[in-house]
matplotlib code that plots the C-alpha trace (Angstrom):
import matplotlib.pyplot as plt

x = [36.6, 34.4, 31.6, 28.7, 28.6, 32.5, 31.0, 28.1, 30.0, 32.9, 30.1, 27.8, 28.5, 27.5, 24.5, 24.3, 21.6, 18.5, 18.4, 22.6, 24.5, 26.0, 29.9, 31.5, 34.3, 37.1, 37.2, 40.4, 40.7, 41.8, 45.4, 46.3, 48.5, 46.5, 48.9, 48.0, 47.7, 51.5, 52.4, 49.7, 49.3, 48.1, 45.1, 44.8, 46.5, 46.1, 47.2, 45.4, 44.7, 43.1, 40.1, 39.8, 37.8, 34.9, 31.8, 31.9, 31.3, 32.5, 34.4, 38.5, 38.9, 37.8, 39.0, 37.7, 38.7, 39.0, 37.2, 37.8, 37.6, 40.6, 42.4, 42.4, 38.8, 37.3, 33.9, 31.3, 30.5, 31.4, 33.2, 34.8, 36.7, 36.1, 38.4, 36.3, 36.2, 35.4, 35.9, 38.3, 37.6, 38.8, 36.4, 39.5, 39.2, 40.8, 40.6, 38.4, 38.2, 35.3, 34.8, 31.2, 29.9, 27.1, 25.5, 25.0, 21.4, 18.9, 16.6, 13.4, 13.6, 16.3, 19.0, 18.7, 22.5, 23.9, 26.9, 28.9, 31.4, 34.0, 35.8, 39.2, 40.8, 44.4, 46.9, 48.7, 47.2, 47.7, 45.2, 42.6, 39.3, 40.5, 43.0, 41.9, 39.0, 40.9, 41.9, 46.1, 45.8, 48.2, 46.3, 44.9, 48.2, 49.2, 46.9, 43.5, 41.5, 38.3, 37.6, 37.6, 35.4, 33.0, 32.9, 30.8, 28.0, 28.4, 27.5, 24.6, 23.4, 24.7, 22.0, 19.6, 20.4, 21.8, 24.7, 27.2, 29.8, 32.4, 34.1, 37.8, 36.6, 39.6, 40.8, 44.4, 46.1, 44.6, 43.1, 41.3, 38.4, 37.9, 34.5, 33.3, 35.7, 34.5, 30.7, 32.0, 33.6, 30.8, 28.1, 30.4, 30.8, 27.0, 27.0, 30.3, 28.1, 25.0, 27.3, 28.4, 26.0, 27.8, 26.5, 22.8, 22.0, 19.6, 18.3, 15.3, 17.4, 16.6, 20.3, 21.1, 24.1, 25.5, 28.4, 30.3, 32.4, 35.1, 32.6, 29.6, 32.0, 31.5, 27.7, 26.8, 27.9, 27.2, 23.5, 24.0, 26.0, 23.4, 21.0, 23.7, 26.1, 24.4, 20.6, 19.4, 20.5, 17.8, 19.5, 16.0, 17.6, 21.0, 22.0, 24.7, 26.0, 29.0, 28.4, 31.9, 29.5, 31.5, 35.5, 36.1, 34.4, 35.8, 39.1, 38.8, 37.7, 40.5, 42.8, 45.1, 42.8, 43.1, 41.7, 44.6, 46.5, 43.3, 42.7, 46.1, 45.8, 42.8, 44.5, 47.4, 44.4, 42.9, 46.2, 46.2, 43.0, 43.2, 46.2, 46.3, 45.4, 48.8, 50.7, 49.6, 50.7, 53.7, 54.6, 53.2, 53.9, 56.5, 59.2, 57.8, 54.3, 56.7, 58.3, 55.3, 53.9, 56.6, 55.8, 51.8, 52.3, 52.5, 50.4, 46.6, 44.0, 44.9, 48.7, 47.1, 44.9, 47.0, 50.2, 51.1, 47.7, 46.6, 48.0, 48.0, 47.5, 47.0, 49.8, 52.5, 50.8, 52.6, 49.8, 48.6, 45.8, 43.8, 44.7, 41.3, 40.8, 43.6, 42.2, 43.5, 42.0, 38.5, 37.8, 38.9, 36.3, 33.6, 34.1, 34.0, 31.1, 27.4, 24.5, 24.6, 22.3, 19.3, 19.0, 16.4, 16.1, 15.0, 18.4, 18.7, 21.4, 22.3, 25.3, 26.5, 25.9, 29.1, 31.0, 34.4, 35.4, 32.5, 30.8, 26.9, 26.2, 27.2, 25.2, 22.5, 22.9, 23.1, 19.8, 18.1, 19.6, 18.0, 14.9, 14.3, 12.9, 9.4, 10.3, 13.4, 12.8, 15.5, 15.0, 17.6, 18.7, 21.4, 22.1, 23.4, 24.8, 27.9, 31.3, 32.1, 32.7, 30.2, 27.7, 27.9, 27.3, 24.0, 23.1, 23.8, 21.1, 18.2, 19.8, 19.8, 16.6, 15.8, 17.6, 15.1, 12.2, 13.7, 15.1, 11.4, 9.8, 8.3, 8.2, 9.7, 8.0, 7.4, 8.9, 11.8, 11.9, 14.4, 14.5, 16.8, 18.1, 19.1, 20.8, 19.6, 20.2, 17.3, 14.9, 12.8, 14.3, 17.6, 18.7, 17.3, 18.7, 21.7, 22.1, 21.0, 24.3, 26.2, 25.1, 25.3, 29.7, 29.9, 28.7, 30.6, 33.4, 32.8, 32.3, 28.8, 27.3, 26.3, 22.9, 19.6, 17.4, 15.0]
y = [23.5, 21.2, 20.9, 22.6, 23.9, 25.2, 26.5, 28.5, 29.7, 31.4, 32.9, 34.4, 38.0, 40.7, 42.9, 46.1, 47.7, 48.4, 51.4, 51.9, 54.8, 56.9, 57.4, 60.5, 59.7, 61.6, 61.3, 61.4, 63.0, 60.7, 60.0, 60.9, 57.6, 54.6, 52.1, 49.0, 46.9, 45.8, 49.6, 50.9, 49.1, 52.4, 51.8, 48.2, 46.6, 49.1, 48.4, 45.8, 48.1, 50.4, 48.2, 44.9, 46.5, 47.8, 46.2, 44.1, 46.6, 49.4, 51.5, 52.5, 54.7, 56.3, 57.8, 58.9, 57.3, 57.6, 54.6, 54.3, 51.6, 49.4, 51.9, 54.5, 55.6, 57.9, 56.7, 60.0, 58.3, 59.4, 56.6, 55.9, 53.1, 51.7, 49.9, 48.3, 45.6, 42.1, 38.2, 35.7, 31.8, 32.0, 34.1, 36.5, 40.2, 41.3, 44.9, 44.5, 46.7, 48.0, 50.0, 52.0, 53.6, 55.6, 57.1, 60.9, 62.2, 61.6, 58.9, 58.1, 57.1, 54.8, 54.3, 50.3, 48.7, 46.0, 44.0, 42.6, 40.2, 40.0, 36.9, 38.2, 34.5, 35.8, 35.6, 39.1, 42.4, 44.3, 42.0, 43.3, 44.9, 48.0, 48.6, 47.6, 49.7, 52.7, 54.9, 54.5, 51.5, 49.0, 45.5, 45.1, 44.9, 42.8, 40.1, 41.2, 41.1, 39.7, 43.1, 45.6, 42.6, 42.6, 46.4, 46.4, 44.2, 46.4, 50.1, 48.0, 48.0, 51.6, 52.6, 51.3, 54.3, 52.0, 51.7, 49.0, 47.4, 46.2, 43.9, 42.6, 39.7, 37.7, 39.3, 40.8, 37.2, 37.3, 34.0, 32.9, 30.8, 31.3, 31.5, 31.7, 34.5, 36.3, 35.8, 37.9, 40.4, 41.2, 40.9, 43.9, 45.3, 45.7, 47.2, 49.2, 51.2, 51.9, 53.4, 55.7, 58.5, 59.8, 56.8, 57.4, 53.9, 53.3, 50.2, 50.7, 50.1, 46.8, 44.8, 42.3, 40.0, 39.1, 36.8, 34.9, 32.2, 33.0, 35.6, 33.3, 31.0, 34.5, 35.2, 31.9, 31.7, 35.2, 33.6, 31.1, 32.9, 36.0, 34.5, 33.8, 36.4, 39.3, 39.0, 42.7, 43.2, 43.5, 41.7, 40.8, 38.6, 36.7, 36.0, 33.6, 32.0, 29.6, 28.3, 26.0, 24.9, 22.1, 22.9, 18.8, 18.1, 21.3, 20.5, 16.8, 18.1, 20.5, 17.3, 17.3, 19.4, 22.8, 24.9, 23.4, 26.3, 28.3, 25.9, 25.6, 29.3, 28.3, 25.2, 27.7, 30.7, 28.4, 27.3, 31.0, 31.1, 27.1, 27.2, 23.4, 23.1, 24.7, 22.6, 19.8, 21.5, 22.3, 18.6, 16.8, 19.0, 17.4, 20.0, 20.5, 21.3, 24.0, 25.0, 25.6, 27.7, 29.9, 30.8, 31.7, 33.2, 36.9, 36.1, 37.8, 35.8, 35.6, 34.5, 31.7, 30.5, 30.4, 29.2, 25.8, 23.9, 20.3, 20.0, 17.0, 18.9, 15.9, 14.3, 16.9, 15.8, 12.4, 11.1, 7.3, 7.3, 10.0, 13.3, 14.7, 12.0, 13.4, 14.9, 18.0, 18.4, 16.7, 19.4, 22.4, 21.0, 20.3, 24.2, 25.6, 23.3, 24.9, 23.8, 23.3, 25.8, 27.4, 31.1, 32.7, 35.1, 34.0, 32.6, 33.7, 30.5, 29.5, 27.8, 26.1, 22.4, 22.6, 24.5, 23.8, 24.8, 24.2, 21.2, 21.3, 18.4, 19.8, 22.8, 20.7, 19.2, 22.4, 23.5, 20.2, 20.5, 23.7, 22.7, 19.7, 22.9, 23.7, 27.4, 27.6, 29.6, 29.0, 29.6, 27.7, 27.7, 25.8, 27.1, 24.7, 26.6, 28.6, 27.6, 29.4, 32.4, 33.0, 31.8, 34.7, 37.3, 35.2, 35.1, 38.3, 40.6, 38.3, 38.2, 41.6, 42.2, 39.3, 41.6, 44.6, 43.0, 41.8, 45.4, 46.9, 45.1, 42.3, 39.2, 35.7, 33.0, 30.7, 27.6, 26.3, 26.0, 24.6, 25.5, 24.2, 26.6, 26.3, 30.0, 32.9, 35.1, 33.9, 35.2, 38.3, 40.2, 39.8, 42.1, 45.2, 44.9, 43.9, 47.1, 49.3, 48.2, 48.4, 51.7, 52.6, 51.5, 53.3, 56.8, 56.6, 56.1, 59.8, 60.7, 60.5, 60.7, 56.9, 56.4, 58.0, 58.9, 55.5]
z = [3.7, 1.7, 4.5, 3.7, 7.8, 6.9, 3.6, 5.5, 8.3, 6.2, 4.3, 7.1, 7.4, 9.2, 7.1, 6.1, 8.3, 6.9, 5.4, 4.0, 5.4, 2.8, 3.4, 3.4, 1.3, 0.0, -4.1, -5.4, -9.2, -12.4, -13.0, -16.4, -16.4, -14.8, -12.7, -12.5, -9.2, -8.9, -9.0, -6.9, -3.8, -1.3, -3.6, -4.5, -1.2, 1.6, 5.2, 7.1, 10.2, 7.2, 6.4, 9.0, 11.5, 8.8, 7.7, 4.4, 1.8, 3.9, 1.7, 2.5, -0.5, -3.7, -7.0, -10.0, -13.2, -17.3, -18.3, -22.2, -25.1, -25.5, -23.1, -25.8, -27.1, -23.9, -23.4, -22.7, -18.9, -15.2, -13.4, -10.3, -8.4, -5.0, -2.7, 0.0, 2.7, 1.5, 3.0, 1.1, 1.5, 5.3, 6.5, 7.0, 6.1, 2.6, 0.7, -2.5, -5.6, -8.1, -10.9, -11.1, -14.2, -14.8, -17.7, -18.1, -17.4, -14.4, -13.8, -12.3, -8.9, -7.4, -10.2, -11.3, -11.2, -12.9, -11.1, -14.2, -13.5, -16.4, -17.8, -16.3, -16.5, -15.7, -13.2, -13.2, -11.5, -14.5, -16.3, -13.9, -14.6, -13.0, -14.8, -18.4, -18.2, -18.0, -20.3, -21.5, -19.5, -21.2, -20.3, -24.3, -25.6, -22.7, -23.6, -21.6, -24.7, -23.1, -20.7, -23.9, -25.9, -22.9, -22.5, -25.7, -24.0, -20.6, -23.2, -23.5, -20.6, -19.5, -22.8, -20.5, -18.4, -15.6, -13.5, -14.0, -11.1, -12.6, -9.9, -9.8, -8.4, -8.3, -5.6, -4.0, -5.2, -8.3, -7.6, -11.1, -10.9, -7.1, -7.0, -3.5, -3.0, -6.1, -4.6, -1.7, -3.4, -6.3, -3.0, -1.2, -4.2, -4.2, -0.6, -1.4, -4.3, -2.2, 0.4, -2.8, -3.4, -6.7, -8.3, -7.3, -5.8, -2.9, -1.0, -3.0, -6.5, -8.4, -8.7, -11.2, -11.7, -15.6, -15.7, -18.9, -18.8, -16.2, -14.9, -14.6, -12.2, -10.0, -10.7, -10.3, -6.5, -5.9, -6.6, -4.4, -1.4, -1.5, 1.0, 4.1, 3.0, 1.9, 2.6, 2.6, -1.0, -3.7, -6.1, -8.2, -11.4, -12.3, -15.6, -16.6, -19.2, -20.2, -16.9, -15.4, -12.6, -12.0, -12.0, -12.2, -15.7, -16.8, -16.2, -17.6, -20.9, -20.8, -20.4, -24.1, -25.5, -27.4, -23.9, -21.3, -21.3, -19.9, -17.4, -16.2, -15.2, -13.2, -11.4, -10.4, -9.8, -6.9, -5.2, -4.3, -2.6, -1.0, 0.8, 1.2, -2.6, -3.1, -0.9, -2.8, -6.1, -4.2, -3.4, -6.1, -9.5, -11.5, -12.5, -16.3, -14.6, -12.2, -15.2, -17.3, -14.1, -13.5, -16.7, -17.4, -13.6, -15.4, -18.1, -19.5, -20.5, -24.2, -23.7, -20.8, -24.0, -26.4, -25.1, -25.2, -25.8, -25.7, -22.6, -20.0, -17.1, -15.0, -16.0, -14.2, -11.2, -9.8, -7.9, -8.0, -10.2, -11.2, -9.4, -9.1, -6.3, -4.0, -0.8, -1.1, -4.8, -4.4, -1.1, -3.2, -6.4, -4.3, -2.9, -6.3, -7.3, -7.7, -6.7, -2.9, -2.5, -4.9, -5.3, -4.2, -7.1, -10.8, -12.8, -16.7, -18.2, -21.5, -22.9, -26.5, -26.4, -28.7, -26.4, -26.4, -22.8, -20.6, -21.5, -21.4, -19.4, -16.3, -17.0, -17.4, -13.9, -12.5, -13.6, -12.4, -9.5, -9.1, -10.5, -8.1, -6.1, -6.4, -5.9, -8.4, -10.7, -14.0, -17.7, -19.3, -23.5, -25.0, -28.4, -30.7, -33.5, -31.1, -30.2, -26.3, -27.8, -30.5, -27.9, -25.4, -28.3, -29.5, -26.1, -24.7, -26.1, -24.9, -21.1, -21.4, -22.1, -19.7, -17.1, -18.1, -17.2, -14.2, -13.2, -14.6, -12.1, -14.1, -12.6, -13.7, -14.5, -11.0, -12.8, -14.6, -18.6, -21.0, -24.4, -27.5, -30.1, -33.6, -32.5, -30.3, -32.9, -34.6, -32.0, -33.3, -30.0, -30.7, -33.5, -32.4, -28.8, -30.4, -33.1, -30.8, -28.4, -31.1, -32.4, -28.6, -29.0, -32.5, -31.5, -27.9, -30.3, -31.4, -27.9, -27.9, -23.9, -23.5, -21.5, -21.1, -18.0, -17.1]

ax = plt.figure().add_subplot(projection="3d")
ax.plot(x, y, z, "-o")
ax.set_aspect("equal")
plt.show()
């Protein structure tokens, strides 16, 4: 599982052909009441015989949706969800699920589409993207506060007059921090839309890829898995930021500190993707760890924070010496580790050097391993005036517009650059980009159509 021959065989898959068939798909209208993924399994969880003899990205089913603001505030867009074909870790075929919005009004040419990967960080299917998106969905008050937060940045980019993916890219299992099987599903995801004529996107459409925190763990091996797993796709610019490149320093900085709680939920997200991770948990978890897991099991990203921090979560593992040198666990961090391969598409990344959850140094390694390549292109700022939070709103506005030069056809520089910040927010770019998404939020608010032909 560790091999990098196991890592690109499980992540060769069979292409879309060159020019993408458009599906004749059946839409199904908007439920006035959303369900969420453990009370909607035709949708979410189809039969196997449904899906496992389709292509990757071939899509089993459709349905409009109300997509809203904190799953109240109807938001002046037309959106649908997909449920598709897609690969877990195994190479074994699983049913995926996307949400696509577009903005009202035409556009010039192919319609440019933005894959966002959200910071989902939960472990219960009602904490989905999916779901939170929609409107009277209950996942806010459940504790999915990061998917309405990151909504803002995605009205942003719908401004832009393009089309957004919004990926649950955790999968079936909800399996947090998964991020090879996330790479699969946001890459189908990809193929899944193009297949979609409602949302207007050809093989001729620029693609990007934004991911924060949780949902750079996705976009960062989306980057990486691209070339072997989903080669036709022209996904021309990732951005990325609050990168955990490197599950194994995360989690040792998460060790009795205030962020344990979060990274539990990730330890316990993997044992549902790594079957032999599990049975490691399984045999070596002490019975407070057990305890403590029954417990976050149902839990949104904001009750995994906040409940029961400054954890030891090494120490509910009874292991001689220091757990992260088991077998079973080094295999499953070296899976989840970046850098075995270097995208070949220019890489927007920034993080806090104070950040409190993802510490900068293995960011740092990530873009020198990168950069070691003559052909890597990677512009790289660490802002050191942000905590994790506060850093993805300072850096935000300038990915985007990183992304629009990208998606204009502009091309990156052919090199890699680093760059130190007091703040992003400083940068003359930033505050209109950023007022003009937030004046973009306030008047969808009044139902305001959100987007503009490009």
């Amino acid at each position: 599982m560790a091999a990098v021959v196991a890592l690109a065989g499980v992540g060769l898959a069979p292409p879309a052909s060159a020019d993408t068939p458009k599906q004749q798909v059946k839409v199904a209208p908007a439920k006035a009441i959303p369900l969420p993924q453990e009370l909607d399994p035709s949708f979410y969880e189809p039969p196997k015989a449904t899906y496992q003899d389709k292509e990757p990205g071939e899509i089993i089913a459709a349905r409009r949706i109300n997509a809203a603001n904190l799953g109240v505030v109807p938001l002046n867009v037309d959106a649908w969800q997909l449920s598709y074909r897609s690969t877990n870790s195994r190479g074994e075929p699983i049913a995926a699920v996307t949400t696509l919005v577009k903005p009202r009004g035409t556009t010039k040419g192919p319609r440019k589409l933005v894959s966002m990967q959200l910071a989902e960080d939960s472990l219960a299917g009602y904490c989905s993207t999916s779901y939170a998106v929609q409107q009277w969905s209950a996942a806010a008050l459940a504790g999915q506060i990061v998917v309405p937060a990151e909504m803002i940045i995605m009205q942003g980019m719908l401004a832009q007059g393009w089309a957004v993916a919004l990926p649950d890219h955790q999968g079936p299992n909800m399996a947090y921090a998964a991020g090879p099987l996330g790479a699969r599903i946001t890459l189908d995801g990809i193929r899944a839309a193009k297949r979609f004529a409602p949302i207007g996107v050809g093989d001729d459409s620029p693609v990007g890829l934004y991911g924060y925190s949780g949902g750079a763990i996705v976009t960062g091996h989306a980057a990486e898995l691209k070339q072997t797993y989903a080669p036709e796709l022209n996904i021309v610019g990732a951005a990325e930021g609050g990168v955990p490149a490197d599950l194994k320093v995360v989690l040792n900085a998460s060790t009795n500190n205030v962020t344990s709680g979060l990274i539990l939920g990730a330890v316990m997200g993997l044992g549902r993707e790594y079957p032999d991770f599990q049975k490691f948990l399984n045999k070596h978890m002490n019975a407070e760890g057990k305890a403590l897991a029954s417990l976050k099991n149902p839990l949104c990203v904001q009750y995994q924070s906040i409940l029961l921090p400054f954890l030891n979560i090494k120490g509910f593992l009874r292991w001689p010496g220091d757990p992260v040198n088991a077998p079973a666990v080094k295999r499953v961090l070296n899976e989840t580790k970046m850098g075995k391969t270097v995208p070949d598409m220019p890489m927007y990344i920034w993080n806090s050097a104070l950040d409190e959850i993802i510490p900068v140094r293995q960011v740092d390694t990530l873009v020198r391993t990168y950069c070691r390549d003559p052909k890597a292109s990677v512009t790289y700022t660490r802002d050191h005036l942000s905590e994790h939070v506060i850093a993805e709103i300072s850096g935000a506005p300038l990915a985007i517009l990183w992304l629009k030069d990208r998606l204009d056809g502009k091309p990156a520089q052919q090199r890699c650059v680093t760059r130190d910040e007091l703040t992003m927010g400083t940068d003359a770019r930033w505050w209109p980009t950023f007022s003009d998404t937030v004046g973009t939020v306030v008047a969808g608010l009044f139902g305001q159509q959100i987007g503009r032909g490009k």
